[in-house]
C-alpha positions in Angstrom: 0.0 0.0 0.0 1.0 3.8 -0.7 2.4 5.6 2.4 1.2 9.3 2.8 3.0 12.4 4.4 1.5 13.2 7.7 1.2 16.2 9.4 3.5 14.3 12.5 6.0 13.7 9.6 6.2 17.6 8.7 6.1 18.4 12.4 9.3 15.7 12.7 11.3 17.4 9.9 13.0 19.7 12.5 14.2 16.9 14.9 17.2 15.0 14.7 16.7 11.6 12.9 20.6 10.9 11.6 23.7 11.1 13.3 26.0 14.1 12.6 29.1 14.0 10.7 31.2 11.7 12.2 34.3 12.1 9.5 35.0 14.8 6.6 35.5 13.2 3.3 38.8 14.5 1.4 38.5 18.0 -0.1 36.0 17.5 -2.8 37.6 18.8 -6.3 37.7 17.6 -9.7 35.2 16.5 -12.8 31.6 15.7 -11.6 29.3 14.5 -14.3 25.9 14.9 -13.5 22.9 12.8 -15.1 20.0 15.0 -15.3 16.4 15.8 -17.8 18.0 18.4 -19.1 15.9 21.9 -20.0 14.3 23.5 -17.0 15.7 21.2 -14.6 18.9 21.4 -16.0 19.2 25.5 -15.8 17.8 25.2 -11.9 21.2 22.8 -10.9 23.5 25.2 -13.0 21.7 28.3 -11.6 21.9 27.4 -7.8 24.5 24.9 -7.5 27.2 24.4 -9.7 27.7 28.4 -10.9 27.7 29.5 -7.3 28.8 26.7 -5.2 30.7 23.8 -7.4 32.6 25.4 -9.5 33.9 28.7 -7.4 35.3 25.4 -5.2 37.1 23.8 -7.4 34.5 20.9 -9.2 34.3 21.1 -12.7 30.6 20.1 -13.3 29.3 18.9 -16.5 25.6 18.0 -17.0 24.8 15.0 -19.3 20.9 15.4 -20.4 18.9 12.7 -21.4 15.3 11.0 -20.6 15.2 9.4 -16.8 14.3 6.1 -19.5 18.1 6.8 -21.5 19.7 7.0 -17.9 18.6 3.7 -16.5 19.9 2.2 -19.2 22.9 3.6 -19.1 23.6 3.0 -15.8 22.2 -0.5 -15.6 24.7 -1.3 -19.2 27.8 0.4 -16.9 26.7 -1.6 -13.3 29.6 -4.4 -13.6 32.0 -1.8 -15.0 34.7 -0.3 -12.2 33.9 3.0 -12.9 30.7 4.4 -15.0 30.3 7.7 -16.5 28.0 9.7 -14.0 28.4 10.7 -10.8 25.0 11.8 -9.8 22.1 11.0 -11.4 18.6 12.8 -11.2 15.6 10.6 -10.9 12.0 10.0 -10.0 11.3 7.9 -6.6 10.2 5.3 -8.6 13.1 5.3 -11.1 15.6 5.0 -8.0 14.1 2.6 -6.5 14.8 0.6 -9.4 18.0 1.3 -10.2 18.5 0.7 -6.3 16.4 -2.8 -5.9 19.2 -3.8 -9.2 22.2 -3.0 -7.4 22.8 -0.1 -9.5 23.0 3.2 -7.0 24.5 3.1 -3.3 22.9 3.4 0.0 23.3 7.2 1.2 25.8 7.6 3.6 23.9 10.0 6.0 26.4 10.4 8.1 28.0 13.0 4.7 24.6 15.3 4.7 25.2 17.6 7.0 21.5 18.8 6.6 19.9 15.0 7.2 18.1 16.2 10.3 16.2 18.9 8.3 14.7 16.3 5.7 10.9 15.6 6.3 11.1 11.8 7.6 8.7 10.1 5.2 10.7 12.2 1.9 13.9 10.6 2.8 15.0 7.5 1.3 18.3 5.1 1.4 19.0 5.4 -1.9 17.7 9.2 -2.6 18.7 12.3 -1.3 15.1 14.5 -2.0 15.5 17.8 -4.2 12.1 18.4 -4.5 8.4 17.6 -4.5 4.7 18.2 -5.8 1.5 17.0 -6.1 -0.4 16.2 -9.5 -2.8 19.0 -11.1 -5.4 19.5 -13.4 -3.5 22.5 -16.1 -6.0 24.4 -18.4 -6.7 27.6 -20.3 -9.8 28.9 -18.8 -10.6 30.8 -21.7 -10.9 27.7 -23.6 -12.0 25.5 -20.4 -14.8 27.5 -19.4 -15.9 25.0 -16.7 -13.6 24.2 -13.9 -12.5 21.0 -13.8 -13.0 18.8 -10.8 -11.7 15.1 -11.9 -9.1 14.0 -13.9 -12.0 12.0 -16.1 -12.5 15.5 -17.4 -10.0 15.3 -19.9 -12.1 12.5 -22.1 -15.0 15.2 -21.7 -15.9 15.1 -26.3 -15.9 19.2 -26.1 -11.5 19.0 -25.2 -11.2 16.5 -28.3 -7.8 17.4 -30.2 -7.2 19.7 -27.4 -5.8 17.6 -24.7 -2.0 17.1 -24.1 0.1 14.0 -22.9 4.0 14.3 -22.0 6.3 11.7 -23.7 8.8 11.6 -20.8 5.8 11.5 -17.9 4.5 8.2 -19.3 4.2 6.5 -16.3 2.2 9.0 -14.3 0.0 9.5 -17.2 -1.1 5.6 -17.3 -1.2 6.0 -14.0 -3.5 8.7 -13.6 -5.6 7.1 -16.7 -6.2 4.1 -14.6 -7.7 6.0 -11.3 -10.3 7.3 -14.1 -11.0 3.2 -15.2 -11.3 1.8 -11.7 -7.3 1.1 -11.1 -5.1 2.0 -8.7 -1.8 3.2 -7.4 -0.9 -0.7 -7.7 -2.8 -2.1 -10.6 -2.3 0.6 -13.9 -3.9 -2.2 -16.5 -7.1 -0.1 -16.7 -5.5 2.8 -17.9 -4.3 1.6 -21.0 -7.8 0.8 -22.3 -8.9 4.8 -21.5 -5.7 6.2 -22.6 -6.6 4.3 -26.1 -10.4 6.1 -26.2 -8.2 9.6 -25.8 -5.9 8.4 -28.7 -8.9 8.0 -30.3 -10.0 11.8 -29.3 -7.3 13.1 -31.0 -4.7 14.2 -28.0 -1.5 14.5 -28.9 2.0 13.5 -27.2 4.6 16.1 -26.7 8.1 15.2 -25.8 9.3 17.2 -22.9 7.7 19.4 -20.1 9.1 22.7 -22.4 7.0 21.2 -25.7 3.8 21.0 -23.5 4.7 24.7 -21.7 4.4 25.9 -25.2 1.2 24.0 -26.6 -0.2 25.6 -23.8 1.4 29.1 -24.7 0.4 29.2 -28.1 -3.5 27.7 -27.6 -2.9 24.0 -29.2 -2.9 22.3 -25.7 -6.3 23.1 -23.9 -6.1 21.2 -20.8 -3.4 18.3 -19.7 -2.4 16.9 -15.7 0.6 18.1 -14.7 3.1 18.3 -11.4 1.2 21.3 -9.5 5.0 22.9 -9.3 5.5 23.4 -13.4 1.7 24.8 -13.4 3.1 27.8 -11.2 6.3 28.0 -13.0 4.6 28.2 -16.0 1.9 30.9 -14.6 5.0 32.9 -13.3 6.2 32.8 -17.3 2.8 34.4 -18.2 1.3 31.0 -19.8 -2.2 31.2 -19.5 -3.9 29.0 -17.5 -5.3 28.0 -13.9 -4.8 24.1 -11.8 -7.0 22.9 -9.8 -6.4 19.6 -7.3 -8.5 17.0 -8.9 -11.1 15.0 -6.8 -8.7 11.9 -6.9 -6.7 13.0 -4.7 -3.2 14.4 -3.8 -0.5 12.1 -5.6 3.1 12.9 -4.7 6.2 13.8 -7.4 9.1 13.2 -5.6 12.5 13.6 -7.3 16.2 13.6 -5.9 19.6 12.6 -6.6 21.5 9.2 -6.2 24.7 8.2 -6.4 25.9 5.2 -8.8 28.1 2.7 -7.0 30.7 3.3 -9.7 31.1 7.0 -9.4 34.3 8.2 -10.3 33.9 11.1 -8.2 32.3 10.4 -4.9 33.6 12.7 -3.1 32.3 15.6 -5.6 29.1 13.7 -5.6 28.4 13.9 -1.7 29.4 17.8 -2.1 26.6 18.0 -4.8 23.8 16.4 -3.0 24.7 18.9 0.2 24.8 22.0 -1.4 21.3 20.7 -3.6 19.9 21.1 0.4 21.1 24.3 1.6 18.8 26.9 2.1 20.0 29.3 -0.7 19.8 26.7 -3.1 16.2 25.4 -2.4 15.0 29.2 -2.2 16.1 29.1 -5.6 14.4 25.9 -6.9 11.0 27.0 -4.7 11.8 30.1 -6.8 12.2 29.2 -9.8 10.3 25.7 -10.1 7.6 26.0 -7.7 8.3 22.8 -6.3 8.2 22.1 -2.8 11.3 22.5 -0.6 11.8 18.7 0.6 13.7 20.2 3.7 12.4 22.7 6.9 13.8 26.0 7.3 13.4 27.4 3.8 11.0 30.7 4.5 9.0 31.3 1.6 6.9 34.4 1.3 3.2 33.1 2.7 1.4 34.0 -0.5 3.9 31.8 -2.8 3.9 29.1 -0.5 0.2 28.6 -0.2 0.6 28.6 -4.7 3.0 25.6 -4.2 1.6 23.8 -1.3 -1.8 22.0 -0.8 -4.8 23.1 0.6 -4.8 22.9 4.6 -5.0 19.5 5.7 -4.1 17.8 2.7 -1.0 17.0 4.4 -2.8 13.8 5.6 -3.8 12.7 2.2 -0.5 13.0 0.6 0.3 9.5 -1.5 3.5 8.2 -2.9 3.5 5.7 -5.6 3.3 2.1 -5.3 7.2 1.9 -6.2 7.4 -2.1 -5.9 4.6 -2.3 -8.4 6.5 0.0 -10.8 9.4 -1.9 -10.6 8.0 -5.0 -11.7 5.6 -3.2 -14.6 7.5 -0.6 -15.2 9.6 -1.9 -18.9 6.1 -3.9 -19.9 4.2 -0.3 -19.4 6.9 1.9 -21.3 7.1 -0.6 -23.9 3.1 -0.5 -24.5 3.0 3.4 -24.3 6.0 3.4 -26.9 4.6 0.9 -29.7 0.9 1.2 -28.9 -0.4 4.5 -27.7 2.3 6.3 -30.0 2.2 4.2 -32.6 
């Protein structure tokens, strides 16, 4: 079963649940390949980490871009090798988890994050160090959307035919969300194969990449889509418009973070990256930036922005993560149907 974010769990963010430092690692210098999406997420590591922090200190830090999908594979083809090509590698929960239940990425050595105690309790993971979160939205242009949305079962609603947009690289939230609409669930995404297929039918189209849907919307192509809650206020901030609204559903968690492949050439550089990706500058500047939330307490956020990229009050109960342990055993079946049946 999904676990949820509690408000205890928030409340225990500030108290001490790992050890301090016990030893300093060698002074962290060198090359530091980082695996990441590339595009927005790209600019928000270059922006707050490696132009201010990284590289005044000596790392030379080179992003390699590429889907979460390309990266696995990569570092699942370089897991017997003695040293692999990335050092850190951006990922979904789910996509850790993974690459983490194969051997592929290292547990965390907590004892090297010297903000540990600050990460909300149920956000941290063995394999992960959080960089962000969100929850998933209904997106749309209300000029075109005239009636709110309430469900995500409003996207099949006949008047949005040929107007509703699916992501390429968020396939597995997408089936996902198509099977809460055809009686599935976090654990059993079979049913939303079938209603993805009647919105093929419907006309929606598949864009690659978060930026391709951030201008479908822009230029009036894209009507209405579901989307991380965080992207819908970056792309308000960017003057795209359109309004979210939490859909009926439920709250369903994004979590991403950073792990660390067990062949890093560079581990040293790798644990200096995932601690400066927690300080407080640095997550004002994703918060900023990306609207996500700050997976860490202590980051003060003007009230007004942080009540744009939180939930409502009291959602903090209904908060759900994703059934990683069913993804992992349906994850390759489901990317191979969405590649050579929905987009075919």
């Amino acid at each position: 079963m999904a676990a949820s974010i509690t408000r205890r769990h928030f409340a225990l963010g500030a108290t001490a649940i790992a050890t301090a430092p016990t030893s300093a690692r060698a002074q962290a210098r060198g090359r530091l390949v980082v695996g990441t999406w590339g595009g927005d997420s790209q600019k928000v590591l270059e922006d707050y980490v490696a132009a201010p922090h990284l590289r005044p200190a000596g790392i030379d830090t080179v992003f390699d871009a590429a889907p979460a999908t390309s990266r696995k594979v990569k570092l699942l083809a370089e897991r017997a090798l003695p040293r692999g090509s990335l050092d850190v590698a951006g990922f979904t929960d789910a996509d850790a988890y993974l690459l983490w239940k194969n051997g592929v990425v290292e547990d965390i050595d907590y004892s090297q994050i010297k903000s540990a105690d600050r990460i909300i309790p149920s956000l941290r993971k063995p394999y992960m160090i959080p960089q962000f979160f969100s929850t998933r939205v209904i997106i749309y242009n209300p000029q075109k959307v005239t009636e709110t949305p309430t469900s995500f079962a409003d996207l099949w609603n006949p008047k949005y035919a040929g107007r509703v947009g699916l992501i390429d690289i968020q396939y597995l939230p997408t089936i996902e969300t198509a099977a809460f609409v055809n009686g599935g669930s976090q654990s059993n995404f079979e049913p939303g194969k079938e209603k993805l297929l009647e919105l093929k039918k419907m006309g929606m189209k598949v864009y690659p990449t978060n930026e391709a849907m951030a201008q479908a919307l822009q230029s009036g192509e894209c009507w209405i889509c579901f989307m991380w809650q965080a992207r819908a206020v970056m792309w308000q901030n960017a003057g795209i418009p359109i309004k979210f609204v939490f859909p009926k559903e439920g709250y369903y968690l994004y979590l991403a973070g950073f792990t660390i492949p067990k062949n890093a050439r560079n581990k040293n550089a790798a644990y200096q990256f995932l601690n400066t990706s927690l300080q407080t500058d640095t997550q004002t500047g994703f918060a900023n930036s990306f609207g996500f939330n700050p997976p860490v307490t202590g980051v003060d956020l003007p009230s007004d922005y942080q009540a744009r990229i939180g939930v409502p009050p009291g959602a903090e109960d209904k908060l759900q993560f994703q059934d990683n342990e069913y993804i992992l055993a349906n994850d390759a079946q489901l990317k191979d149907w969405w590649d050579k049946v929905l987009k075919a």
